[in-house]
C-alpha positions as CSV (number, residue, x, y, z in Angstrom):
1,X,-37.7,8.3,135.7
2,X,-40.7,6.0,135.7
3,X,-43.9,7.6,136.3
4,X,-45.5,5.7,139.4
5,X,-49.1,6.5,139.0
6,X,-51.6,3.4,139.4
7,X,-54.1,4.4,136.5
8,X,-53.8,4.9,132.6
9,X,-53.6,8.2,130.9
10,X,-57.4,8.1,129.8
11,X,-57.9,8.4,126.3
12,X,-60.0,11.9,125.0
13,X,-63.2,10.4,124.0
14,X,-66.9,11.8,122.0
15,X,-69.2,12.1,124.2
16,X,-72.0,9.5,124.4
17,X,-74.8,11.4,123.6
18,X,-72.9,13.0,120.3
19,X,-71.3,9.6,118.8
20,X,-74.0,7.5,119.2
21,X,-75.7,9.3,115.9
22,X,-72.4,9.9,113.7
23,X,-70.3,7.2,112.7
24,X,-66.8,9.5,113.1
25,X,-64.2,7.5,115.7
26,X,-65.3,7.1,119.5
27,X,-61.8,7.1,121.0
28,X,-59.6,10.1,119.5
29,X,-56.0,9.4,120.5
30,X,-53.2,10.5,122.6
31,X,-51.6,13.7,122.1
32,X,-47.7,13.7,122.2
33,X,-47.9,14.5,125.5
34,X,-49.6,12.0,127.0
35,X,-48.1,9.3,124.9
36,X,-45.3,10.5,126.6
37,X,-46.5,10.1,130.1
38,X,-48.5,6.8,129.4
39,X,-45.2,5.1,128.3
40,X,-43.0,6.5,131.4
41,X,-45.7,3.9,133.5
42,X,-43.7,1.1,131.6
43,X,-41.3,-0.4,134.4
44,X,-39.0,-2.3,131.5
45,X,-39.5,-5.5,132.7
46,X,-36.2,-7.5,132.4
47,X,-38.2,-11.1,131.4
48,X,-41.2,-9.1,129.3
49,X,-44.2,-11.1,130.3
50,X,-46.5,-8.5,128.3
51,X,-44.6,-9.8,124.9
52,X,-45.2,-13.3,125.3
53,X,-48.6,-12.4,125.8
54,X,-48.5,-10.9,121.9
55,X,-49.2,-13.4,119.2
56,X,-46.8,-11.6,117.1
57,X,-44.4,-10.6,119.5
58,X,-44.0,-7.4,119.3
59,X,-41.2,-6.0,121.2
60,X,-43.5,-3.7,123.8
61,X,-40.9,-2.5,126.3
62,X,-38.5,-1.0,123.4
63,X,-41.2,0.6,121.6
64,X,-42.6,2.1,124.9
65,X,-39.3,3.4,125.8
66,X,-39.0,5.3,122.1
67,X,-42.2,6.4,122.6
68,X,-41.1,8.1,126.5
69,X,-37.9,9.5,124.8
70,X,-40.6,11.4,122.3
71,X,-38.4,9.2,119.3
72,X,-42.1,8.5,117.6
73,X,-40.9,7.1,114.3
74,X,-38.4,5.0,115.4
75,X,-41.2,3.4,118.1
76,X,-43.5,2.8,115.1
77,X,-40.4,1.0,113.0
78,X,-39.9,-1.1,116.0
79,X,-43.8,-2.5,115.8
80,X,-43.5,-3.2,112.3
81,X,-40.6,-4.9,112.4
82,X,-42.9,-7.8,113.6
83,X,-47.1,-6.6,113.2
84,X,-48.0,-5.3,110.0
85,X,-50.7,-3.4,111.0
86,X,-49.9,-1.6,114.1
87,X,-52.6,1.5,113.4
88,X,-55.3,-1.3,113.7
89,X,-53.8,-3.8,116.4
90,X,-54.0,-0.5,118.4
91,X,-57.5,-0.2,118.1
92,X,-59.4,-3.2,117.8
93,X,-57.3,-6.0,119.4
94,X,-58.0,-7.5,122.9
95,X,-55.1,-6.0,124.5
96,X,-56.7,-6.6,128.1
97,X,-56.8,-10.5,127.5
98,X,-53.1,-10.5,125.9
99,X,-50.4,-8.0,126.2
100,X,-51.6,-6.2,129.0
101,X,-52.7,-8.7,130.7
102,X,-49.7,-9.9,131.8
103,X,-48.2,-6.3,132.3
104,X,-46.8,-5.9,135.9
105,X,-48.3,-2.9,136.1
106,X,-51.6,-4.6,136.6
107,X,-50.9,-6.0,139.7
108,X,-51.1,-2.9,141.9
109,X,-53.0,-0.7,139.7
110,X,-54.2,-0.8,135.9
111,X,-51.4,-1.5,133.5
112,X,-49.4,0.0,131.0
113,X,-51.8,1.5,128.1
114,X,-49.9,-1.1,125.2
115,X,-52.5,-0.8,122.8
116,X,-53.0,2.8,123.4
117,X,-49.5,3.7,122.7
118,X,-49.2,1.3,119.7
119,X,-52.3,3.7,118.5
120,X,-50.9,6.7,118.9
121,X,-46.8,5.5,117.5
122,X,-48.2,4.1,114.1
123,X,-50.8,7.2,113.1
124,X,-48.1,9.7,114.3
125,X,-46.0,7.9,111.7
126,X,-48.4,8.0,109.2
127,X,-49.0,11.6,109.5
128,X,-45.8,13.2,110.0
129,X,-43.0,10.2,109.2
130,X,-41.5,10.3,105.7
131,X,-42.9,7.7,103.4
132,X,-40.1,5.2,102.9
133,X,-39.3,3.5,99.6
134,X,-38.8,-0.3,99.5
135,X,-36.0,-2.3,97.5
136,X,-36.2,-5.2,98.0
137,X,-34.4,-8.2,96.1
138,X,-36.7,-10.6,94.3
139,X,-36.1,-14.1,94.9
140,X,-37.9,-15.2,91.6
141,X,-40.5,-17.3,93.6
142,X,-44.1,-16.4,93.6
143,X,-47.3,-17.0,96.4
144,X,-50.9,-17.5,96.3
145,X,-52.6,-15.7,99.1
146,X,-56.2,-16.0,99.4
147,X,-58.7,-13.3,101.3
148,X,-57.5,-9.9,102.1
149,X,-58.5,-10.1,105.7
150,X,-55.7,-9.6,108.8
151,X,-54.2,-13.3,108.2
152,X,-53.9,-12.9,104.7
153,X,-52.6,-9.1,104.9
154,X,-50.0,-9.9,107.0
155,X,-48.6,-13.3,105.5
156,X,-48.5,-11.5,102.4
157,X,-46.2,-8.4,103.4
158,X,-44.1,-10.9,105.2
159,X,-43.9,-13.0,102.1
160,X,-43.2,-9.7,99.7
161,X,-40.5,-8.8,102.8
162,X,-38.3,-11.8,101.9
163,X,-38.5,-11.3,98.1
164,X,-41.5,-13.4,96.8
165,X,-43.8,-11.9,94.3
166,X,-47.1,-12.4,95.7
167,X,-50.8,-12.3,94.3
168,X,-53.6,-11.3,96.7
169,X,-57.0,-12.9,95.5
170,X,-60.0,-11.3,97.0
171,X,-63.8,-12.3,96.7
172,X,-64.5,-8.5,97.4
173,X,-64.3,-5.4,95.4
174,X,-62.3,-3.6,98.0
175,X,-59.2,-5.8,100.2
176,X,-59.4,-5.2,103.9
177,X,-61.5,-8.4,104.9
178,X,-63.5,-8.2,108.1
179,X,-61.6,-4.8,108.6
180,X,-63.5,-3.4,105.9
181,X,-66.6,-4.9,105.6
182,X,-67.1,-5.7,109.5
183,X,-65.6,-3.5,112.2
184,X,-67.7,-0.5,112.1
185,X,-66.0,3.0,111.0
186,X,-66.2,4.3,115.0
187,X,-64.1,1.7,115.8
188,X,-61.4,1.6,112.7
189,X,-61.5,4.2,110.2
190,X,-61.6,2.9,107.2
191,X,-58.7,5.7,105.4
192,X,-56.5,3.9,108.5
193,X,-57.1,0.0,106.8
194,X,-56.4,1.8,103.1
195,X,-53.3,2.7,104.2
196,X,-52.0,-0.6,105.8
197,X,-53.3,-2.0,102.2
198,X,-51.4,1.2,100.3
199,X,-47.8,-0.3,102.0
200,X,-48.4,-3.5,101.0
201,X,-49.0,-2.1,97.1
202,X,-45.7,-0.2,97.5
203,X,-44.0,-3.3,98.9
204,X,-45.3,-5.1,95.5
205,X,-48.2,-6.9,96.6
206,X,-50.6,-7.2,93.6
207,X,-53.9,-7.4,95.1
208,X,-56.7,-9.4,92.2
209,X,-60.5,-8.3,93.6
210,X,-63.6,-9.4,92.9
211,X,-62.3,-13.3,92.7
212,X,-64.0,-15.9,93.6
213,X,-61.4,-19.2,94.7
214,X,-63.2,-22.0,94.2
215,X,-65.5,-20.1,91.4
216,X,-62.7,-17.7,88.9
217,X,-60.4,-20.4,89.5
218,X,-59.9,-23.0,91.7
219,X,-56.7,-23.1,94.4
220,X,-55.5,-26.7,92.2
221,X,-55.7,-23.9,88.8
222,X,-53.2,-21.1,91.2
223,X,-50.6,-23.9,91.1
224,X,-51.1,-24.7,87.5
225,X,-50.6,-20.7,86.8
226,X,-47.4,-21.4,88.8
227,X,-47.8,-20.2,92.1
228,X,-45.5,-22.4,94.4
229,X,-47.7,-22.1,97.5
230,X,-51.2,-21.0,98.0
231,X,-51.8,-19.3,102.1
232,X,-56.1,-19.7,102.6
233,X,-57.1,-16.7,104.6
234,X,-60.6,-16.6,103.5
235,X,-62.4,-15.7,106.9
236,X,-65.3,-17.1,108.1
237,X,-67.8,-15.5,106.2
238,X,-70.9,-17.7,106.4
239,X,-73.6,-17.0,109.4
240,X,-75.0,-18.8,111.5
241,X,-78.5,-18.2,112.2
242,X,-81.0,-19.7,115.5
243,X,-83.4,-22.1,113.9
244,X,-86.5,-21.0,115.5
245,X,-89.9,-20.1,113.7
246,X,-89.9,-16.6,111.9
247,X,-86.8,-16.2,111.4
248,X,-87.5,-15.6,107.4
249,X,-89.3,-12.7,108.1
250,X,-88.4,-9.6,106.1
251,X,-85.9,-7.5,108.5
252,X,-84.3,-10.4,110.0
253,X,-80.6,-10.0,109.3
254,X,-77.2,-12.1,110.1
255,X,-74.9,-9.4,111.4
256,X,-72.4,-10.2,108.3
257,X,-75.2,-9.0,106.3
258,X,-76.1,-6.0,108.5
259,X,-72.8,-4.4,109.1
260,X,-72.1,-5.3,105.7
261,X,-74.1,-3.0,104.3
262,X,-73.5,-0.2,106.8
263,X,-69.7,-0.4,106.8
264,X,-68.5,-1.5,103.4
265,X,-71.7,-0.3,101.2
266,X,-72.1,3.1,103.5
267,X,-75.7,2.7,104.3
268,X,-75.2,5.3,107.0
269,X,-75.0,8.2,104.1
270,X,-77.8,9.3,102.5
271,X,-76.9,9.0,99.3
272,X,-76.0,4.9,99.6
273,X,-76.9,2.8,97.0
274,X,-77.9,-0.5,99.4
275,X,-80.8,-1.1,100.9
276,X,-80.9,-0.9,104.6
277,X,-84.2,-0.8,107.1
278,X,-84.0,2.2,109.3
279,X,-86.0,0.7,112.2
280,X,-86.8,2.3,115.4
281,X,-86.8,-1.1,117.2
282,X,-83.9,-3.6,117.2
283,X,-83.1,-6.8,119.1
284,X,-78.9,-8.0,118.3
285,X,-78.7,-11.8,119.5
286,X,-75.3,-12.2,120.7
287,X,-73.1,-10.9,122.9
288,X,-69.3,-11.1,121.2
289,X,-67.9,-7.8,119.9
290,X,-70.0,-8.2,116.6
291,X,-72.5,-8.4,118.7
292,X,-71.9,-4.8,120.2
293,X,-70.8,-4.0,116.7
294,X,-74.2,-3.9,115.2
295,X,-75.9,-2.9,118.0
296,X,-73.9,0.7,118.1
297,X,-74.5,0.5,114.6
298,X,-78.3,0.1,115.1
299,X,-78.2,2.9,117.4
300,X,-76.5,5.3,115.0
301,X,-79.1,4.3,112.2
302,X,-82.1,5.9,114.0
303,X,-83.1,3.3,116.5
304,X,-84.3,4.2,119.2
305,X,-84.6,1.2,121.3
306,X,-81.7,-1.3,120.7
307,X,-81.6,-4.4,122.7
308,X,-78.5,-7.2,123.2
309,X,-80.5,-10.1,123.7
310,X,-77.8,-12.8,125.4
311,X,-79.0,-16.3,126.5
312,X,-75.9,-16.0,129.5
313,X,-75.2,-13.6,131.8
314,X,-73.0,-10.5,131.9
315,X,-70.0,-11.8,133.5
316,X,-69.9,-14.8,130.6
317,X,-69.6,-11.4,127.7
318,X,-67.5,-12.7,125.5
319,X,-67.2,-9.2,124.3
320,X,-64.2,-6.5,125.0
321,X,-65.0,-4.8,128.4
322,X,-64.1,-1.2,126.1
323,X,-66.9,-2.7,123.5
324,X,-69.7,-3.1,126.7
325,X,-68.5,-0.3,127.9
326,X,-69.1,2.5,125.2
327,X,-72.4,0.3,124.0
328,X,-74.2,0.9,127.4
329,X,-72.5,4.6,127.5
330,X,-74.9,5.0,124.3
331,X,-77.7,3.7,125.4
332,X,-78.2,0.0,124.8
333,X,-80.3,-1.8,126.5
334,X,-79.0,-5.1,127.9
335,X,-81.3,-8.5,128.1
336,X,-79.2,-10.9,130.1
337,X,-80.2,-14.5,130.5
338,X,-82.3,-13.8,127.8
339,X,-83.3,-16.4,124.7
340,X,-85.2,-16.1,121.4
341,X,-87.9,-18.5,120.9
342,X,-90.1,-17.2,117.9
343,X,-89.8,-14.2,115.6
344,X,-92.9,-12.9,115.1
345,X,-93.9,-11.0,111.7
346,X,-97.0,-9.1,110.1
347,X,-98.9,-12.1,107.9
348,X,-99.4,-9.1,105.1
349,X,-96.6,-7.3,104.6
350,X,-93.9,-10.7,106.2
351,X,-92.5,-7.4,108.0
352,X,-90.6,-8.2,112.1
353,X,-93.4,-7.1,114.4
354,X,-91.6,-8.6,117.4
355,X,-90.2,-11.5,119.1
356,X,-90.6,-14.1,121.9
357,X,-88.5,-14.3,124.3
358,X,-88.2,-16.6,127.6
359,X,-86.0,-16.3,130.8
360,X,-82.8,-18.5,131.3
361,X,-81.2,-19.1,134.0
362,X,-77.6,-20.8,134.6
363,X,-76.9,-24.6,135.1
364,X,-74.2,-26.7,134.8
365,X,-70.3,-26.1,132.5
366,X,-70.8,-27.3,129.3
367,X,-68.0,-28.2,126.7
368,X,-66.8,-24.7,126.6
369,X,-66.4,-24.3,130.7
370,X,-68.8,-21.6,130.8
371,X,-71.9,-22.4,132.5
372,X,-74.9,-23.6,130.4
373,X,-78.2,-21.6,129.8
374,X,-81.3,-23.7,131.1
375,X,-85.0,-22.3,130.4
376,X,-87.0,-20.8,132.8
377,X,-90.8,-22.6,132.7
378,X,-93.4,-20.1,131.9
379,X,-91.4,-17.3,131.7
380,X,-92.0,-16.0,127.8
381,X,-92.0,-12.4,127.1
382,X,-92.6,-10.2,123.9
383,X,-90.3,-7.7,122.8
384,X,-91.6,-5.4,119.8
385,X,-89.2,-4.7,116.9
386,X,-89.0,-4.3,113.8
387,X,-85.6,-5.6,113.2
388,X,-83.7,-9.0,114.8
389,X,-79.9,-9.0,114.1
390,X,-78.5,-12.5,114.6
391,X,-74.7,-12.6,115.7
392,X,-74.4,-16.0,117.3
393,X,-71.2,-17.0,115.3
394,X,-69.8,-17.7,111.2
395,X,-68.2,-20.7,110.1
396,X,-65.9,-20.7,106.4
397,X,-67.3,-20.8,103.1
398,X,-68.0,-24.4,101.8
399,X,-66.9,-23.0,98.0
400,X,-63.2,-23.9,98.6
401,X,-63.2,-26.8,100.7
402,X,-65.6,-28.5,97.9
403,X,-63.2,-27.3,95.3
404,X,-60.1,-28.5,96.1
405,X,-59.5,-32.3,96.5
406,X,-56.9,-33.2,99.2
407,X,-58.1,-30.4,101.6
408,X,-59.1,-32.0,105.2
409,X,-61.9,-30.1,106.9
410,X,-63.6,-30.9,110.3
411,X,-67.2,-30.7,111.5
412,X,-67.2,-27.2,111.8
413,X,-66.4,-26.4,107.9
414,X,-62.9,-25.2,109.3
415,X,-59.6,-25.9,107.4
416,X,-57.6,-28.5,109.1
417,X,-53.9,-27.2,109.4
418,X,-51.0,-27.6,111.9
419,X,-51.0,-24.7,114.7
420,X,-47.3,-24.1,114.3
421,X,-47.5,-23.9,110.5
422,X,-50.3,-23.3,109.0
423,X,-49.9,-26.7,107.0
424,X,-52.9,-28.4,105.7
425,X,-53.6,-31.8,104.4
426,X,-52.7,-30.8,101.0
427,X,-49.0,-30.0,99.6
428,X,-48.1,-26.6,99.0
429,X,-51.5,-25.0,100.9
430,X,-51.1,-23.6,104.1
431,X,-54.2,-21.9,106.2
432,X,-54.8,-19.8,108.8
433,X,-57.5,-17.3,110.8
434,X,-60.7,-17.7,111.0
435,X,-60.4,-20.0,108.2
436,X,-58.9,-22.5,110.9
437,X,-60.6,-21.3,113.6
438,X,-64.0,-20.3,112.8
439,X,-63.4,-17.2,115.3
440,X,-60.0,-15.5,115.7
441,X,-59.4,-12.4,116.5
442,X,-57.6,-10.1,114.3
443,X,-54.1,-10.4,116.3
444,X,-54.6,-14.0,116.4
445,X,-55.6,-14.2,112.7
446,X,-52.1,-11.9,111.9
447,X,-50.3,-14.4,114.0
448,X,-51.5,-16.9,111.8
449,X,-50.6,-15.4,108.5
450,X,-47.0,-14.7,109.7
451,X,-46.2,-18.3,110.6
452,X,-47.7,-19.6,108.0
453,X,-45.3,-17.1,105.9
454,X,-42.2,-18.3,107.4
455,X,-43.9,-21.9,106.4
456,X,-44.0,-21.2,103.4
457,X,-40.7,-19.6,102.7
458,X,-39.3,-22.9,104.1
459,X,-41.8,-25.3,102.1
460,X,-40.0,-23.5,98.9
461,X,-36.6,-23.8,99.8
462,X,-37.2,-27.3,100.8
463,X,-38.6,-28.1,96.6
464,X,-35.2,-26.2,95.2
């Protein structure tokens, strides 16, 4: 019987006060029992608007139901027959602007907790499920796939799924992309990305780190090593920074850099060997959910003062309502309508002192339909820091679009490819992610990867 109540199960939670100084994971999960409940609110909707609101269409409704009849394992085989990496869609992708979004649940009332239950069905199976062995029949065909981020994670199992022996080249010492090196450890334990990476191993995925494409080899010298197609996943890993004065000052960081260091290099612990300034005053431009990523990061560091410092307003966030959330639950500090103007530093030391700040307020759309910042005339103020964290967007790497001849970029930097396909300019190299994009999320950048895989099975049967 369906349960009829109008709110979610809430999810058990640290409390503010005690997660904003560890780094261990905010949210802690169902328990079997309220799995249970949460996935009784699912009404089985016979035309499932909540899976074409998934861009890898998983099959909610069926895993929901195993889920209510307590059939755990079977719910998690039914997500990965079409996500690979259901243990981190469940915790970091925008469920509320996709799946459940379009959940009729939501109409009357909040709706069905998707990404909590795909949570809770894929670590239940990886702590109690038996580990499965996989034979699977070689095809005699091998893939390139470069970057081990979400896109190129998943095209990769799918390609290993239908028999292709497939190379993962990483620039990295560890594979995991922006899971690893970006999303902080509160949001997406890092054991949870090692063992979405440990499948893959165990499906035959060879994974090549610290390699450079475009550097070690190029992508023309993959297909002279006779790789038959080449999948570009490489991410958008280059920041873009503000262009005002100062901003070469000594404690000025892109957010790449900064959560960098704290997530893959473990600055947090003591014992780290990178370099890291533990300030007590931080300013994070931005307001995306790297944004709040380095700002809860900040706070858990030893700062005691951490501002988002965002030229719109709150209602333009770009970043997960969960994300705003938990960052003003810890205690940071919101500057709305709020842009930089100057960095300010110490002439002796080149140390962040501070910066200038001036009052927006909002004008007309611009090319993004969201309404444009315009300054406010006289209205500077100083802020006193000793650190400025700039998230205000990436763009690709330049190393392999200079590299490989044939390959049509646009203004951006981004890899030109076919939406449906992941097909670029050049024969045999499809791309997808951020790598298209400049800014997918990781559901969208998985989506990517798995068309691009069914692409590329198809481009190889096609050369037979």
């Amino acid at each position: 019987m369906a349960n009829m109540r109008a709110d979610k199960v809430a999810m058990p939670e640290q409390a503010p006060d005690i997660r904003n100084k560890n780094f261990e994971e905010v949210a802690l999960g169902y328990t079997p029992e309220m799995a249970v409940e949460e996935a009784k609110r699912c009404l089985n909707c016979k035309n499932r608007p909540c899976v074409q609101g998934c861009p890898v269409a998983v099959q909610i409704p069926d895993f929901i139901a195993l889920v209510a009849e307590g059939k755990f394992a079977e719910a998690a085989e039914k997500i990965k027959e079409t996500s690979a990496l259901p243990a981190v869609c469940g915790r970091v992708c925008p469920q509320e602007s996709q799946c459940e979004k379009y959940c009729v649940r939501g109409i009357k009332g909040e709706p069905v907790a998707i990404g909590r239950l795909e949570r809770f069905a894929a670590d239940w199976a990886r702590s109690h499920a038996e580990k499965k062995s996989f034979e699977i029949k070689k095809n005699g065909h091998k893939c390139a796939v470069v970057g081990a981020g979400p896109a190129g994670l998943t095209c990769a199992g799918d390609l290993a799924r239908m028999g292709y022996d497939v190379t993962v080249f990483e620039i990295l010492h560890t594979a995991g992309g922006v899971l690893m090196y970006g999303i902080p450890e509160f949001r997406l334990p890092k054991a949870i990305v090692q063992s979405e990476i440990d499948s893959l191993k165990d499906m035959g995925v060879e994974f090549v780190l610290n390699f450079v494409v475009g550097r070690s080899e190029t992508i023309d010298d993959l297909f002279a090593d006779g790789y038959e197609a080449v999948f570009v996943g490489s991410g958008a890993g280059l920041p873009t920074f503000m262009h005002v004065p100062g901003e070469n000052y000594n404690g000025v960081y892109s957010a790449n850099e900064y959560l960098t260091r704290v997530n893959l290099m473990k600055a947090y612990r003591e014992d780290a060997p990178t370099p890291i300034m533990r300030a007590k005053k931080v300013a994070v431009v931005g307001g995306g959910n790297v944004a709040m990523d380095a700002a809860r990061c900040a706070k858990r560091m030893g700062a005691e003062e951490v501002y988002i410092v965002y030229r719109r307003g709150e209602a333009e966030l770009p970043a997960r309502l969960e994300e705003i959330h938990h960052a003003k639950e810890e205690g940071i500090i919101f500057k709305f309508l709020t842009a930089p103007v100057e960095v300010l530093g110490d002439p002796d030391t080149y140390l962040v002192k501070g910066m200038v700040c001036q009052q927006m307020e909002l004008g007309e759309p611009d090319d993004s339909g969201r309404r444009r910042p315009v300054p406010v005339e006289g209205s500077e103020f100083t802020l006193e820091l000793d650190v400025v964290i700039v998230a205000i967007g990436t763009s690709p790497n330049p190393l392999i679009r200079s590299t490989t001849p044939g390959l049509e970029t646009n203004r951006r930097g981004c890899i030109v490819a076919d939406d449906a396909t992941g097909l670029t300019s050049k024969d045999g190299v499809f791309a997808g992610g951020d790598t298209v994009t400049g800014a997918a999320t990781v559901i969208l950048a998985m989506g990517a990867g798995k068309r691009a895989a069914a692409a590329m099975d198809k481009y190889i049967k096609s050369k037979k």
